[in-house]
C-alpha positions in Angstrom: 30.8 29.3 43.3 31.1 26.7 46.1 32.2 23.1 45.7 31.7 20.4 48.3 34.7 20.2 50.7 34.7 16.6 51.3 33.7 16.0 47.6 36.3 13.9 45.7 38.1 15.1 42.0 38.6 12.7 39.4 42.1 13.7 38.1 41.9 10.9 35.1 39.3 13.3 33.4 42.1 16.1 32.9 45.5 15.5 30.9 48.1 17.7 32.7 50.9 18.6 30.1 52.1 21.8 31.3 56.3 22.1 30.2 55.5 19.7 28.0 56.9 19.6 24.5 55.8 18.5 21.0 58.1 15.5 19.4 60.4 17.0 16.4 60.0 20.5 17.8 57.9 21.1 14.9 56.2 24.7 14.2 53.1 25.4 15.9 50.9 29.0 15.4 52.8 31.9 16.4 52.4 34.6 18.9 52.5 38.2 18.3 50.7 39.5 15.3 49.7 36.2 14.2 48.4 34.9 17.5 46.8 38.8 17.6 45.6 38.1 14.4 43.7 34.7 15.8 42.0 36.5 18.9 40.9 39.0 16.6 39.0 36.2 14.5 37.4 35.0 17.3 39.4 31.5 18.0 38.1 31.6 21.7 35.8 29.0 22.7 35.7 26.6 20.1 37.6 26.8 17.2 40.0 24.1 16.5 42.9 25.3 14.8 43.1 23.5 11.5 40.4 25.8 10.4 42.5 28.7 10.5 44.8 27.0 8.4 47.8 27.6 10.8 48.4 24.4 12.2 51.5 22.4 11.4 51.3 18.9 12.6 49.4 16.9 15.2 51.6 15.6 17.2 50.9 14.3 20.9 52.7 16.5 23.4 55.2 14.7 25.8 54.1 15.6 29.3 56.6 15.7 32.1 55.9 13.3 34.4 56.1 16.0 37.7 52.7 17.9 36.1 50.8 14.5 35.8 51.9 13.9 39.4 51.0 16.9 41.0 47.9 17.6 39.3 47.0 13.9 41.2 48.6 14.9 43.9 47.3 18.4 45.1 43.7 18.0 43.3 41.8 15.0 45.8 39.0 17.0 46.8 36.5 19.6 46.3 38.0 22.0 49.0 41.3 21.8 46.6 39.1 23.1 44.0 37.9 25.9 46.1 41.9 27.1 46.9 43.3 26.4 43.1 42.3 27.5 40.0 44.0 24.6 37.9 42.4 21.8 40.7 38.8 23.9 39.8 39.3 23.3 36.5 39.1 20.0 37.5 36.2 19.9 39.4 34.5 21.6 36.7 35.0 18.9 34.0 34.1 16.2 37.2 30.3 18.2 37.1 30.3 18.7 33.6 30.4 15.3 32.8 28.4 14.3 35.7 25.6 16.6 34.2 26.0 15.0 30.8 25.9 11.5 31.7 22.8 11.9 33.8 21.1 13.6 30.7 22.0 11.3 28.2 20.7 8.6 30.4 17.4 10.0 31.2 16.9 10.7 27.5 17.7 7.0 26.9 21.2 7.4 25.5 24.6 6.9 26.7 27.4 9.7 27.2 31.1 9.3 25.4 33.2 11.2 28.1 35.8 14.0 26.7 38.8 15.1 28.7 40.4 18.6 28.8 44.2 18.7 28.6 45.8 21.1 30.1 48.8 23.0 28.6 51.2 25.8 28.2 52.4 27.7 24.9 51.6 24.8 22.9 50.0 21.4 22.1 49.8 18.4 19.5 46.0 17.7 19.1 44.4 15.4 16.5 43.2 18.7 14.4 46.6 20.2 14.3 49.2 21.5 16.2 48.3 24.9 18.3 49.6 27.7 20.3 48.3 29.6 23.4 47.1 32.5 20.9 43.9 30.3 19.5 42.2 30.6 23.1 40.2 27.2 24.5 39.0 24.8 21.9 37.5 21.5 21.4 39.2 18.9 18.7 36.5 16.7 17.4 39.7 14.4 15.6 40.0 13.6 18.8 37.3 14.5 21.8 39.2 16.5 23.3 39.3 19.9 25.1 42.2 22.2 25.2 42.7 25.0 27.4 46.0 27.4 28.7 45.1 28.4 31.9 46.7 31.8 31.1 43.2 32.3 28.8 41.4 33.5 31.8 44.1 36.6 32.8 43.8 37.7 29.1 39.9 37.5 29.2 39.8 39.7 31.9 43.1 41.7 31.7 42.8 42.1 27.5 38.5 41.4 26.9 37.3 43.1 30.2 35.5 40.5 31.4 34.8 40.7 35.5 36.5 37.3 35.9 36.2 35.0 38.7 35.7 31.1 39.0 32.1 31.2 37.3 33.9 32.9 34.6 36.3 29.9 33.7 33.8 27.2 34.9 31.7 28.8 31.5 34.3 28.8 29.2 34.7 24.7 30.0 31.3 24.5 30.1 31.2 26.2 26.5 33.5 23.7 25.0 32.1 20.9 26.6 28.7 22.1 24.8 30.6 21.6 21.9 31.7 17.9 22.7 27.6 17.4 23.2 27.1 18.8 19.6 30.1 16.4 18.1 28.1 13.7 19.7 24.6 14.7 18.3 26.0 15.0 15.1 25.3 19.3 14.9 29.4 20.2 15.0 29.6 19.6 11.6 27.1 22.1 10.7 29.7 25.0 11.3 32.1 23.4 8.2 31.2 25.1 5.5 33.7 28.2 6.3 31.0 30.8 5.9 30.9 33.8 8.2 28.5 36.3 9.3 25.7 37.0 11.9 23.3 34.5 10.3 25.6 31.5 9.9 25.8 28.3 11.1 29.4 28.5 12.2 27.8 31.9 14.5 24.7 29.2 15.4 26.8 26.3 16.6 28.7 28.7 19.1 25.8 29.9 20.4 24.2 26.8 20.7 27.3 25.6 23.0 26.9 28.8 25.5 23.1 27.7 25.4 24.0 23.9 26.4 26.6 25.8 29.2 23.7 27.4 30.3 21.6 24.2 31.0 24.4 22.7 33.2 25.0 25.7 35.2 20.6 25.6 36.1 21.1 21.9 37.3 25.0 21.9 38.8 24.1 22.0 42.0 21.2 18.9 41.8 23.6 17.0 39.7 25.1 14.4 42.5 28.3 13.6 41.8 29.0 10.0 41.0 32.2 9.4 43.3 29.9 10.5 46.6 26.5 10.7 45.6 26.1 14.5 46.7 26.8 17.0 44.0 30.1 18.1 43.3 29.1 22.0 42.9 27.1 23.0 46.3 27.1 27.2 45.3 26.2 28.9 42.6 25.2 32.7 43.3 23.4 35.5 41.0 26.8 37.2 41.1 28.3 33.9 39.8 26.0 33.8 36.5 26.8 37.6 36.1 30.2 36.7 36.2 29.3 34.2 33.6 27.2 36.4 31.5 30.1 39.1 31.9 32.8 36.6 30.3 30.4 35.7 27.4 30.0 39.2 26.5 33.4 40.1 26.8 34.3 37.2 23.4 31.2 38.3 21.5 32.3 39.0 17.9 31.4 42.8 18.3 33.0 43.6 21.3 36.4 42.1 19.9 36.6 43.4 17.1 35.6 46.7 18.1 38.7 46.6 20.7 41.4 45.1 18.0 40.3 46.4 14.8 38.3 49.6 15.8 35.0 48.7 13.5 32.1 45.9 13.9 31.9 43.9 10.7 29.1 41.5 11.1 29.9 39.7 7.4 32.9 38.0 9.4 31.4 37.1 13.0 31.8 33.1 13.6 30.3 33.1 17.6 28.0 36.2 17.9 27.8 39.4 19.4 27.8 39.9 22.8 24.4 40.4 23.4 23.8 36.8 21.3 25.8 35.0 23.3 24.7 36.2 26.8 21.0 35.7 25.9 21.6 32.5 25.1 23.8 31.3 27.7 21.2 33.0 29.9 18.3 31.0 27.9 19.8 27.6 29.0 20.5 28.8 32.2 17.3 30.4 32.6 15.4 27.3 30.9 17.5 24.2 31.9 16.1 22.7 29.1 18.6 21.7 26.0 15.6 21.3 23.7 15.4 25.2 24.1 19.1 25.4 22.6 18.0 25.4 19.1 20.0 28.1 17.7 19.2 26.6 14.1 15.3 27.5 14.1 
């Protein structure tokens, strides 16, 4: 995974709070069994977390202003990307959005940008106050993405995933696939707090890794809107594995197999492993979000 050297980040499109704190100190989810409790259940990748029903208050974290400065400070260019994970992150959201923009626009429609906010321990969001222990998730209160960089040593160090920066650029792209669905109207579809292989809360997740799929096929031919070349210039087979490997490594059966010893399919809300790599792969494999129909 290659981005363009002399290719230029767009730092307004991520929210750096890192040290921050929430107004009022007020309680946000816990770690130890309870944040265990909320890996077990799947929280990665797209679960905000008033529907656990652990979230205490929405405030707006207070960022210090040295974070916000050197996010734009060290993150100009796509050769930052290349050296930091937190300026890649970045440069991910820049592509992402690029992608999306460009779609909507062929299709006639217009694109409502999202950012990611970026932050440690825990964070105010417009569906609740959160810790580090629900994973990456998108707020629809507030279009928003929400990600502890400290998510990608536990998905390889505590889910076995292979890692690498494909490996985070698909978990972005997986909650960004979740912003597309708030937009289209298809979010909601996963509200009704049912579980289980065959539900929609399982379909809408695996509808998301589908729509991540469909940026990675056209990343590279997506030009970037700041220079006019695109932003991502390398994406390799070993890449998508990487991809593929990180998708598997959150499917429903593989974690609860590793925290509870057992595979109770009545209680998945993303998909096995298998699910969610075919899919991803679909989109990928496709480039084609019409082919993302997770609901037929």
């Amino acid at each position: 995974m290659q981005f363009d050297d002399d290719g230029r980040l767009d730092t307004s499109e991520v929210r750096d709070v890192r040290g921050s704190r929430i107004p009022g100190g007020r309680r946000t989810v816990g770690g130890g069994i309870v944040g265990l409790i909320a890996l077990v259940l799947g929280l990665f990748l797209g679960v905000g977390p008033e529907q656990l029903g652990l979230s205490s208050g929405g405030e707006d974290p207070v960022a210090t202003s040295s974070s916000a400065a050197q996010l734009d400070r060290e993150c100009r260019t796509g050769a930052d990307a290349n050296a930091r994970e937190d300026c890649r992150i970045v440069a991910v959201v820049n592509s992402l959005q690029d992608y999306w923009r460009a779609e909507y626009a062929r299709r006639g429609g217009r694109y409502g940008d999202a950012r990611t906010v970026v932050f440690t321990e825990r964070v105010g969001t417009a569906c609740g106050a959160a810790s580090s222990a629900v994973g990456p998730f998108y707020c629809p209160g507030d279009r928003q993405v929400y990600l502890d960089l400290g998510f990608f040593d536990d998905l390889r160090t505590k889910f076995g995933a292979s890692g690498g920066p494909f490996a985070q650029a698909y978990v972005v792209a997986h909650e960004y696939g979740h912003h597309v669905q708030n937009l289209m109207g298809t979010l909601g579809r996963a509200r009704d707090g049912r579980t289980g292989a065959g539900s929609d809360a399982v379909r809408v997740e695996l509808q998301a890794d589908c729509y991540a799929g469909v940026w990675a096929r056209h990343a590279t031919a997506t030009p970037d809107e700041r220079t006019g070349r695109p932003l991502l210039t390398r994406l390799t087979d070993a890449d998508i594995q990487d991809g593929l490997s990180a998708a598997a490594a959150v499917g429903d059966d593989r974690i609860q197999e590793r925290f509870q010893g057992r595979v109770t399919p009545e209680n998945w809300t993303h998909g096995s492993a298998a699910q969610r790599q075919r899919w991803f792969y679909t989109g990928y494999r496709t480039g084609d979000m019409a082919r993302c129909d997770t609901f037929r």
